[in-house]
C-alpha positions in Angstrom: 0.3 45.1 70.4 2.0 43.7 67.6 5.5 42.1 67.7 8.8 44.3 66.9 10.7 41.9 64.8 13.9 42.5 63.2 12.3 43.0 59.8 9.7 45.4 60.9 12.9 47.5 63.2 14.7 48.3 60.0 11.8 48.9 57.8 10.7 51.3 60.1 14.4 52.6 60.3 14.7 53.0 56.4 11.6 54.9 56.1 12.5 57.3 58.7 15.5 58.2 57.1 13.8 58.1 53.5 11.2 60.9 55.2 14.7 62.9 57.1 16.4 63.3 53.7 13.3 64.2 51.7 12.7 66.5 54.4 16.5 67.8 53.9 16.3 68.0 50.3 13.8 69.9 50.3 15.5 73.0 51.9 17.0 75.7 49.3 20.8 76.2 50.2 20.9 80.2 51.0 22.9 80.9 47.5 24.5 83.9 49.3 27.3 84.5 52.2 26.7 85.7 56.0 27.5 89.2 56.4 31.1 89.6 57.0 31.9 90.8 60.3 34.7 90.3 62.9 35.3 92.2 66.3 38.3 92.0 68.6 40.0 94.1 71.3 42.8 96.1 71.8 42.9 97.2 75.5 39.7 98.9 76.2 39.4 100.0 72.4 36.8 97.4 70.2 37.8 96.6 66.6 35.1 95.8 64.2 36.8 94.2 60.7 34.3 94.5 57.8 34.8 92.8 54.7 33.8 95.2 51.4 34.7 92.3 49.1 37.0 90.6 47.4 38.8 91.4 43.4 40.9 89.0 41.4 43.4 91.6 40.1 44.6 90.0 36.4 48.5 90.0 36.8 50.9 89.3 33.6 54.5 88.6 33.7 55.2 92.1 34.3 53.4 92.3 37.8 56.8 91.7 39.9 59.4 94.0 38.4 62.4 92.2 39.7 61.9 88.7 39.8 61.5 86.2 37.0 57.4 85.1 36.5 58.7 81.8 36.9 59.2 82.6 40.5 56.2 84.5 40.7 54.0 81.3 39.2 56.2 79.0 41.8 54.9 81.7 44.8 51.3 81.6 43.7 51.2 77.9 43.0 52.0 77.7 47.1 49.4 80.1 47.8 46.8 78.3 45.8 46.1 80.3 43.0 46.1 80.9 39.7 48.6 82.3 37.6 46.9 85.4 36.1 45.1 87.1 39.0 46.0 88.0 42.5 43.5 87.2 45.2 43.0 91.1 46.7 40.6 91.0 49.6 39.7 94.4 51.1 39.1 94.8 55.1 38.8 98.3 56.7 38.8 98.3 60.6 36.3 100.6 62.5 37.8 101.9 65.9 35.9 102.3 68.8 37.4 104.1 71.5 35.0 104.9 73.3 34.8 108.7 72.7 34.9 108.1 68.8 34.2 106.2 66.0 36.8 105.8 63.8 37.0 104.3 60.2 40.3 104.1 58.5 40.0 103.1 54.7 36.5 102.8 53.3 36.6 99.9 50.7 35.5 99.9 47.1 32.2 101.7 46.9 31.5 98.9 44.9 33.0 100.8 41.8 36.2 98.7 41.3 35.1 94.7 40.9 31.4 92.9 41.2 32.7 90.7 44.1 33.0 93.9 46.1 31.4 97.1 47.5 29.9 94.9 50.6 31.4 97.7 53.7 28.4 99.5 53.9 25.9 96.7 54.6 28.3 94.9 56.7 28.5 98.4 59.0 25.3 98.2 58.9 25.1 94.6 59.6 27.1 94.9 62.6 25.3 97.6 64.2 27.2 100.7 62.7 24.8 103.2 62.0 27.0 105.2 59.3 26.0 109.1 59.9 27.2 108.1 63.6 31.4 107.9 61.9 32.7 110.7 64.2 36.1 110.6 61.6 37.0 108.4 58.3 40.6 108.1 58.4 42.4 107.4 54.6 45.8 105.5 54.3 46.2 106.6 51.1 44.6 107.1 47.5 44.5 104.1 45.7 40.4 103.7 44.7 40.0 100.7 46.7 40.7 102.9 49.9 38.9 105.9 48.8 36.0 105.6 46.6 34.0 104.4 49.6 33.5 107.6 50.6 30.6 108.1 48.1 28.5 105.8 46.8 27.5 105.7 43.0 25.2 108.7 42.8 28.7 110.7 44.2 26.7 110.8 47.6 28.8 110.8 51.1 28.5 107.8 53.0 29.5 109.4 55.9 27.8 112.5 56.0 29.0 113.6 60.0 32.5 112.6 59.8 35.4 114.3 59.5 37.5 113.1 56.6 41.3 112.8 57.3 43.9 112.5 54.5 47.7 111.9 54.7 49.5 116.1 53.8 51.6 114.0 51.6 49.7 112.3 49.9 47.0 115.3 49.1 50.3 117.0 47.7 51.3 114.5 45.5 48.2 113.3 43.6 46.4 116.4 43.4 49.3 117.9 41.5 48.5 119.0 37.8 52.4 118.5 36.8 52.3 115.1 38.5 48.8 114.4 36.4 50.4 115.6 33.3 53.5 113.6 33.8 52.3 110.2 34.6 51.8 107.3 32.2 48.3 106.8 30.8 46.7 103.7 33.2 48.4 106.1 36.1 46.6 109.1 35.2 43.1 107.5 35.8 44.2 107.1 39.3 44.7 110.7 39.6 41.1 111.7 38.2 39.1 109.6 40.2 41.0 111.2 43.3 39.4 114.4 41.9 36.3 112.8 41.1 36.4 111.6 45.0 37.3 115.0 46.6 37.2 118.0 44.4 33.2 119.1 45.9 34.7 118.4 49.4 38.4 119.8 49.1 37.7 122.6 51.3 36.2 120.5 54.6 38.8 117.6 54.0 41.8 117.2 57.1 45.1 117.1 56.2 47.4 115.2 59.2 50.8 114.6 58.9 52.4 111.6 59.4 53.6 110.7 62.8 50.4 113.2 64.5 47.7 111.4 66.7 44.4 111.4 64.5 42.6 110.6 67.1 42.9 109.4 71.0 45.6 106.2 70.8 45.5 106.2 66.8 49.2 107.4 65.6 50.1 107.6 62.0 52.9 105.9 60.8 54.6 107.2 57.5 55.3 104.6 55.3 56.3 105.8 51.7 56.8 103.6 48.7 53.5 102.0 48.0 52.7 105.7 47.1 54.1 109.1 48.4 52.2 109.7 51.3 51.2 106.1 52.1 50.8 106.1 56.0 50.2 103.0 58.9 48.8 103.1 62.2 49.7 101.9 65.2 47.0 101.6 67.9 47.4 101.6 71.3 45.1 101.0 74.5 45.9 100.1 78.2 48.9 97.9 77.3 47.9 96.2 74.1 48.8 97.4 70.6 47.9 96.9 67.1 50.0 97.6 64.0 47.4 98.3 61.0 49.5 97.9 57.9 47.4 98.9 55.0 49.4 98.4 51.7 52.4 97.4 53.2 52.0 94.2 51.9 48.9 93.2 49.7 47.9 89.3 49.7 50.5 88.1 52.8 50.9 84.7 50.7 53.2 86.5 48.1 54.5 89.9 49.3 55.2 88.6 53.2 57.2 85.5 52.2 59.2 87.6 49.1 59.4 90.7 51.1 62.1 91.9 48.4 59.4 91.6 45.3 59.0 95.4 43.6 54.9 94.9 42.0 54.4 97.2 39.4 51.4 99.3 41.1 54.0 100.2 43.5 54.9 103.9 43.3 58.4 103.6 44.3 59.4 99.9 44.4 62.9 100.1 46.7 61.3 102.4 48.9 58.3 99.9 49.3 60.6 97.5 50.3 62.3 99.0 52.4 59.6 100.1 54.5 57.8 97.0 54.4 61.0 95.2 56.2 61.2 97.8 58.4 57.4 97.7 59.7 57.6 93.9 59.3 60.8 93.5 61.6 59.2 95.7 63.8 55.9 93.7 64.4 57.3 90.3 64.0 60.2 91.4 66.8 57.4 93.1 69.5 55.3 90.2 68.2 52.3 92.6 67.9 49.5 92.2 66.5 48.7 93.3 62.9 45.9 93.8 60.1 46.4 94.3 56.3 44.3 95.6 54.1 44.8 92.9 51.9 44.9 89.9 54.1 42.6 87.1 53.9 39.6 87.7 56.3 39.4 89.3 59.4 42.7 90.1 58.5 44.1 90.3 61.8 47.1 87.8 63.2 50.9 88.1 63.8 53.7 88.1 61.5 56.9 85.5 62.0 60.3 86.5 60.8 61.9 83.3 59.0 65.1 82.8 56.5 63.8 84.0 53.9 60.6 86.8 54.5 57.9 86.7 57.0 55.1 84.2 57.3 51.7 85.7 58.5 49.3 83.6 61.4 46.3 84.7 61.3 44.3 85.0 64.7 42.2 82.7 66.1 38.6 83.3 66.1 37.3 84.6 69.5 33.8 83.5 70.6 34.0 86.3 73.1 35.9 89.5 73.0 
């Protein structure tokens, strides 16, 4: 047997790693992301966050209508990004309660921005067989909340649910005067709405806000954002979850400068004043909320300090 010597120990070292790293090396890298998928509970009630996506909405100095850009700049500069877009991630919830499935929002259809449209794979990714959506529930009509519905061939996604709009908002955007009155880039909003429901206007539920949708799923209303914007506040056993859709979009800007007006805003004041309303609300109960536009899974709790709120995002669970 020949002798182990000092020499021949790290030779034989060196070459093992040489042969570990060539071995490494020679692995592709995967070149594309994990589907995005996030489940929690809320008494006996599962969550399931899907991710469609993320868009980098361009912004200009006239994005905030009340505060100098300068400010603005200084707020995104905190947040870690740049000056002309706005990180917008989009996160829909699915409710299980047991006795129904419940979507509320339904993401981008992949019709708005390239780095989104990713809802439907991640349902099905998590388990989610679409045609078994008992009920897609709709905050309100902005595209990245709606146009989900169909994909690109104007085919429903969600063929057995029932699909539940806020009375409000139905009157508002599906009003000819209100088409012919508003400014051009406003007026596409209002199309695609009727590109969205005009073949399915007669099957489509209208609720009003402050009605059950379904069991321990209460609309809020929350005007401003648009007319008939609407929350939801979810409740099971003794656990409750605000859902705040548009309240707020990126938590980084809008939570922290809770007074801001943005200029995709329908009614700026009134957005304000609902969002410190809702916001004093959950930050006081210290519930638990989810945005629409908060950073991934989206879910956390909201803090009340001198000057806004400051969003803490929920640890990740292992186990639900």
């Amino acid at each position: 047997m020949p002798a182990l010597t000092r020499r021949t120990l790290v030779a034989g070292t060196a070459l093992a790693a040489a042969g570990a790293a060539s071995t490494m090396a020679a692995v592709p890298a995967a070149d594309k992301q994990a589907p995005a998928i996030y489940r929690y509970k809320i008494g006996s009630y599962e969550l399931t966050a899907l991710y469609d996506g993320i868009w980098y909405r361009p912004i200009t100095d006239k994005f905030i209508r009340n505060a100098p850009f300068a400010e603005v700049e200084h707020a995104l500069d905190v947040a870690f990004m740049p000056h002309d877009r706005l990180a917008t991630p989009f996160t829909a919830l699915v409710v299980n309660t047991g006795s129904k499935l419940v979507l509320i929002d339904t993401g981008t259809g992949g019709q708005i921005s390239p780095s989104a449209g990713e809802l439907r794979d991640n349902l099905i990714a998590a388990g989610i067989d679409p045609h078994g959506v008992d009920a897609v529930v709709i905050s309100h009509f902005h595209p990245d909340h709606i146009n989900g519905i169909k994909d690109k061939d104007n085919n429903l996604i969600f063929p057995n649910a029932e699909i539940m709009v806020p009375g409000p908002e139905w009157a508002f955007w599906m009003d000819d005067g209100n088409l012919n009155a508003a400014p051009a880039g406003m007026k596409e909003t209002f199309l695609n709405q009727r590109r969205i429901f005009a073949d399915m206007a007669k099957t489509v539920t209208h609720y009003e806000p402050g009605k059950e949708v379904a069991p321990g799923i209460v609309t809020v209303p929350a005007p401003g954002h648009t007319p008939g914007h609407t929350v939801f506040a979810i409740h099971s056993g003794n656990q409750s979850l605000m859902v705040l859709s548009d309240t707020a979009q990126h938590p980084a800007v809008f939570a922290r400068h809770p007074d801001w007006e943005a200029a995709f805003d329908v009614d700026g004041k009134e957005t304000i004043a609902t969002r410190k309303r809702l916001f004093d609300r959950a930050s006081a109960d210290r519930m638990l909320v989810t945005g629409y536009h908060f950073p991934f899974p989206a879910c956390g709790h909201l803090v009340k300090t001198a000057s806004g709120y400051e969003h803490v995002p929920l640890e990740w669970q292992v186990t639900l």
